[in-house]
Kinemage of the C-alpha trace (Angstrom):
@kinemage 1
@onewidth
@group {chain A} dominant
@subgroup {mainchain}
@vectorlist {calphas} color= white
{ca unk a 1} P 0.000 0.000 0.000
{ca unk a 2} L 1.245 3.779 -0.733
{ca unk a 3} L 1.475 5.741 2.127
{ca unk a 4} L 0.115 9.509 1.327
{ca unk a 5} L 0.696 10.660 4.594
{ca unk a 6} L 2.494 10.222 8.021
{ca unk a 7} L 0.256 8.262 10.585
{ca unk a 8} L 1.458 8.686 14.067
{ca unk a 9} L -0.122 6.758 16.685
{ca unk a 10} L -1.042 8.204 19.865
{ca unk a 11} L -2.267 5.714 22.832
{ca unk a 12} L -5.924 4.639 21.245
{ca unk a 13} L -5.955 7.050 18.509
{ca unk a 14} L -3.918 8.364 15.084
{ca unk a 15} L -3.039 11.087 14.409
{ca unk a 16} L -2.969 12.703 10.415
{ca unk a 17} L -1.092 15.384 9.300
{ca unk a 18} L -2.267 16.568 6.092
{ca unk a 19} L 0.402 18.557 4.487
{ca unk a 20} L -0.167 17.831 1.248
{ca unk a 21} L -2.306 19.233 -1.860
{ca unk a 22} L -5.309 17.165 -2.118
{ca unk a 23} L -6.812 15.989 -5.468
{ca unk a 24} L -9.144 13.524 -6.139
{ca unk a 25} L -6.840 10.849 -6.752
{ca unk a 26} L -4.543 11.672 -3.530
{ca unk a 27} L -7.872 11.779 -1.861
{ca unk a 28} L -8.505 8.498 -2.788
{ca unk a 29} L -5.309 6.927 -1.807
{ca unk a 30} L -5.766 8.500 1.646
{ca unk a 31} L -8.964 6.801 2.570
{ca unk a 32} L -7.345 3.172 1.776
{ca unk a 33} L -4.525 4.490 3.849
{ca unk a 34} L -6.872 5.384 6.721
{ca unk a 35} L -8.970 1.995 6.310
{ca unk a 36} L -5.620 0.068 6.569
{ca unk a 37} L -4.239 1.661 9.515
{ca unk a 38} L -7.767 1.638 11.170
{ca unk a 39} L -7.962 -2.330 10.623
{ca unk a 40} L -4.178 -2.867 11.569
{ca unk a 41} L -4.374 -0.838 14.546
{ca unk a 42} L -7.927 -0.657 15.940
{ca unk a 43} L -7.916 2.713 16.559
{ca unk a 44} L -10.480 4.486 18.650
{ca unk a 45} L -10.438 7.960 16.758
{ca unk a 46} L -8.577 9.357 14.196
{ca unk a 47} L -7.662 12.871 13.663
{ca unk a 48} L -7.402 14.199 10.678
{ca unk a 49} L -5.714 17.778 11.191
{ca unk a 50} L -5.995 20.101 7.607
{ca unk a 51} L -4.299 22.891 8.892
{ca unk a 52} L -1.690 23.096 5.880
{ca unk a 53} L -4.729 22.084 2.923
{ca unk a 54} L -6.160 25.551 1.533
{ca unk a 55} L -8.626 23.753 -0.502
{ca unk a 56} L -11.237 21.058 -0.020
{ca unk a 57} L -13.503 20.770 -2.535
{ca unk a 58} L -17.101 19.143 -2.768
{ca unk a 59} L -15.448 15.694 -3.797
{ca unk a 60} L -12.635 16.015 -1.192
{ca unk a 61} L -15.603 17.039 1.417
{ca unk a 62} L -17.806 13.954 0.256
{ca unk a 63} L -14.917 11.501 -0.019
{ca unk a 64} L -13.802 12.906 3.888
{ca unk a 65} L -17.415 11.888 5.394
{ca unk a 66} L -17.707 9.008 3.238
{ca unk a 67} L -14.183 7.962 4.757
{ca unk a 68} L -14.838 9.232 8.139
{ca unk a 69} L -18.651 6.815 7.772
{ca unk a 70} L -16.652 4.263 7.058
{ca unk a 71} L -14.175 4.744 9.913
{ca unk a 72} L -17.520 4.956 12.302
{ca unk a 73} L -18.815 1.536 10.593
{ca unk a 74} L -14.724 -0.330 12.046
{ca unk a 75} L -15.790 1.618 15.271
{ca unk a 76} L -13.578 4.601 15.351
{ca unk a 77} L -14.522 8.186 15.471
{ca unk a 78} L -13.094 10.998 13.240
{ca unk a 79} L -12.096 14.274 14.554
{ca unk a 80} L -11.386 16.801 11.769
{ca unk a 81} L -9.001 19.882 12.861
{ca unk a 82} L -7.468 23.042 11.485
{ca unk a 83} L -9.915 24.152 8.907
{ca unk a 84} L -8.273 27.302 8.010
{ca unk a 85} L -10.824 30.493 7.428
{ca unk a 86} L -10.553 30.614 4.008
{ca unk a 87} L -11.819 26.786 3.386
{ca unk a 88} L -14.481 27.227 5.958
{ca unk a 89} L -15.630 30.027 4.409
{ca unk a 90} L -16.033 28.191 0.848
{ca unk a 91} L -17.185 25.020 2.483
{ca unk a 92} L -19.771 27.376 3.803
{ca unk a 93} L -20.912 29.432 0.436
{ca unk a 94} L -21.207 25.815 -0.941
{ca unk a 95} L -23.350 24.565 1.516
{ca unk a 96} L -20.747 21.817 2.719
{ca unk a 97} L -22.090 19.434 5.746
{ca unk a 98} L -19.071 17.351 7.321
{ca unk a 99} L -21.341 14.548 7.776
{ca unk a 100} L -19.925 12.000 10.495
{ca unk a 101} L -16.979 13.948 11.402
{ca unk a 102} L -16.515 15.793 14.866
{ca unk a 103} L -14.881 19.322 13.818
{ca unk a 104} L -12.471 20.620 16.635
{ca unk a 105} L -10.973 24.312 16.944
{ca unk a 106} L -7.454 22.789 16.465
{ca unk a 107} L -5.161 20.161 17.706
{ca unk a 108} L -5.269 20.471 21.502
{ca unk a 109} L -8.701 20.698 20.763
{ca unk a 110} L -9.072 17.407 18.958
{ca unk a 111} L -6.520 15.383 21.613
{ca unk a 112} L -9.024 16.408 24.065
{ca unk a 113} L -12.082 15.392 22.139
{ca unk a 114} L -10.312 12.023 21.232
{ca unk a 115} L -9.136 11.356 24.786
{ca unk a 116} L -12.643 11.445 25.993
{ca unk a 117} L -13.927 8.526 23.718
């Protein structure tokens, strides 16, 4: 499998960074990434922290909640964290619903939320 992006784990949980651009095939690759290490390491939550992406799209946006569904079906929670202004603003204008993912401020934010699963 092709790694698209560092996993860290963190006591029950993973931890995401996103520094990349994402496209639709990159976004792709990262949700058979996340199903792996969800099913390898049984993972309670995952956090997915966007702070570096300065664009998510409608596709990116549907393939996050489908992937973040998914993750609830295995039993493990999504937190989604660092949505810089910009993005929230055009997830907004587009009329963008996270569906099945737990937004937090940032990442002390999400650690918190994650602990408390």
């Amino acid at each position: 499998m092709e790694k698209v992006v560092p996993v860290l784990r963190i006591a029950d949980f993973l931890l995401v960074p996103i520094q990349i651009d994402l496209d639709d095939r990159t976004v792709g690759k990262l949700q058979q990434q996340l199903m792996d290490e969800i099913e390898r390491t049984r993972a309670k939550a995952i956090i997915l922290d966007v702070r570096m992406v300065e664009v998510i799209d409608s596709y990116i946006s549907y393939t996050l909640s489908e992937t973040a569904a998914m993750a609830r079906l295995m039993g493990c929670r999504t937190i989604l964290c660092g949505i810089q202004p910009p993005v929230a603003l055009t997830l907004a204008q587009m009329g963008i619903v996270l569906e099945e993912l737990t937004v937090a401020r940032d990442l002390e934010h999400a650690l918190v939320l994650a602990s408390s699963l």
